[in-house]
N, C-alpha and C positions, 0 to 999 in steps of 0.2 A: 325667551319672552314668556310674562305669565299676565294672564290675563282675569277681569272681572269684571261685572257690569258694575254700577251705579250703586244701585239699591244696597248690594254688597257690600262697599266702599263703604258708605255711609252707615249701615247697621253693623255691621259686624268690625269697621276700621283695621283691616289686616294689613299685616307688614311688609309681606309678601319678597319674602328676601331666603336664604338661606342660612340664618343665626345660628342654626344647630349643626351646618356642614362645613368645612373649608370652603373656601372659593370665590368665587363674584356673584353678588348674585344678577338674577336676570332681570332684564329691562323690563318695565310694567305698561301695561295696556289697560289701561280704562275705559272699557264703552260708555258714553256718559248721555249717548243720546243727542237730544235735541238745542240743549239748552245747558254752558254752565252755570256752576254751583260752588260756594266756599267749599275751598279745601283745606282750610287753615287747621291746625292739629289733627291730619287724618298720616297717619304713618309713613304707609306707601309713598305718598306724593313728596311729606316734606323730607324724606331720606333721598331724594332725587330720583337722577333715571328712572322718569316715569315721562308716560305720554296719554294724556286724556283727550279722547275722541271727541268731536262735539261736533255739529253741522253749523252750528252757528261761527256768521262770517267776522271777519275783523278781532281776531282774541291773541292773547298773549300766553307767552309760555306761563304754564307746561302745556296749555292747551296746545292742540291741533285744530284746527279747521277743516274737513274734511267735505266734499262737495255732498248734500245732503240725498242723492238718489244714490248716493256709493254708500253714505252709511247705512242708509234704509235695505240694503241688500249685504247681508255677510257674506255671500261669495266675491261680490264685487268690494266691499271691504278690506276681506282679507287681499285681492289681488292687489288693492294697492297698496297695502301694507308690504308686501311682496318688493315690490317695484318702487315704493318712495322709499322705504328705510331697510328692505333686506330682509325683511321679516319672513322665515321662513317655517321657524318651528314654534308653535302657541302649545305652555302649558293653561287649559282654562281651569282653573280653581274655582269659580261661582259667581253668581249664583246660580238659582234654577233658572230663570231663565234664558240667561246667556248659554247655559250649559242644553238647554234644550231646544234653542235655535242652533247649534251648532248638530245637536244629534238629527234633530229633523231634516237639516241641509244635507246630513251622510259628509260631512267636513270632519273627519275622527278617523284615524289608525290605531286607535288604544285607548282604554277610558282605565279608570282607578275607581270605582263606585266606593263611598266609605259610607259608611252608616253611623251615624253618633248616637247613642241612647237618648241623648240628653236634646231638650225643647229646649228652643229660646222662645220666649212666651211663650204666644200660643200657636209658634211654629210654621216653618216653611215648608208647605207642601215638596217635598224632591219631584226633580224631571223621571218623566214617564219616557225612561229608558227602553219601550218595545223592538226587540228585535224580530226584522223581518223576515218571512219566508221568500226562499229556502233558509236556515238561517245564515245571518251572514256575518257572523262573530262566531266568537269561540270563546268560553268563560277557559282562561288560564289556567286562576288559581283562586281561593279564596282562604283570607288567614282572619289575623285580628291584629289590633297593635290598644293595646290594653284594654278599655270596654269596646271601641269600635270596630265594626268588624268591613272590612274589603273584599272588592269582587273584582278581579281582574280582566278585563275584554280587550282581547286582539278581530280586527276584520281579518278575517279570510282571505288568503293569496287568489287574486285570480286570475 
């Protein structure tokens, strides 16, 4: 599974497929919040295997209908994501905020931190990734894959 919020979706319209590698790609998760929204020419959704969350009741696919004090809670989310569809392993791709609800819950075994040089406008503030004491990661590795550069985080066995 990979995952995005909304905002995401909608500004940046990623693919979210694997084009560049053999394989299948993986099913899509859209957090969309409260309320849908046209999806019409947005990638991810009309390549298929996709699932757009929404709290709102009575909708049709692709949406989901999701009971809205589950959505309101990503632990409680993700468990029934868990439990309705199998859902067990979430790539989150972005954006920030979805990515820093997920780091605030401590819902993460590995993060990929990429840094892009590059604005879009006038730019999305990145999640305030603080790690806590004692610390409870471990920076892997850091490289670069052409101007952007990577920070690799594993949590700590414990």
């Amino acid at each position: 599974w990979i995952a995005v919020g909304k905002q995401t979706l909608l500004t940046d319209r990623p693919q979210l497929d694997n084009r560049l590698f053999p394989g299948v790609s993986p099913e899509k998760l859209i957090f969309a919040g409260k309320q849908c929204f046209d999806t019409t020419g947005i990638p991810a959704v009309e390549t298929g295997n996709c699932m757009l969350l929404t709290a709102q009741p009575d909708v049709s696919f692709p949406w989901v209908s999701i009971p809205a004090d589950v959505l309101g809670n990503l632990r409680t989310t993700l468990e029934w994501l868990y439990r309705q569809h199998a859902c067990g392993s979430i790539l989150v791709e972005g954006g920030a905020r979805l990515l820093q609800a997920f780091w605030n819950e401590n819902l993460w075994d590995e993060c990929w931190r990429i840094e892009a040089p590059v604005l879009l406008g006038a730019g999305i503030p990145a999640p305030e990734m603080i790690l806590q004491e004692p610390m409870d990661s471990v920076l892997v590795h850091t490289g670069a894959f052409g101007k952007d550069i990577f920070r690799h985080f594993q949590k700590k066995c414990l």
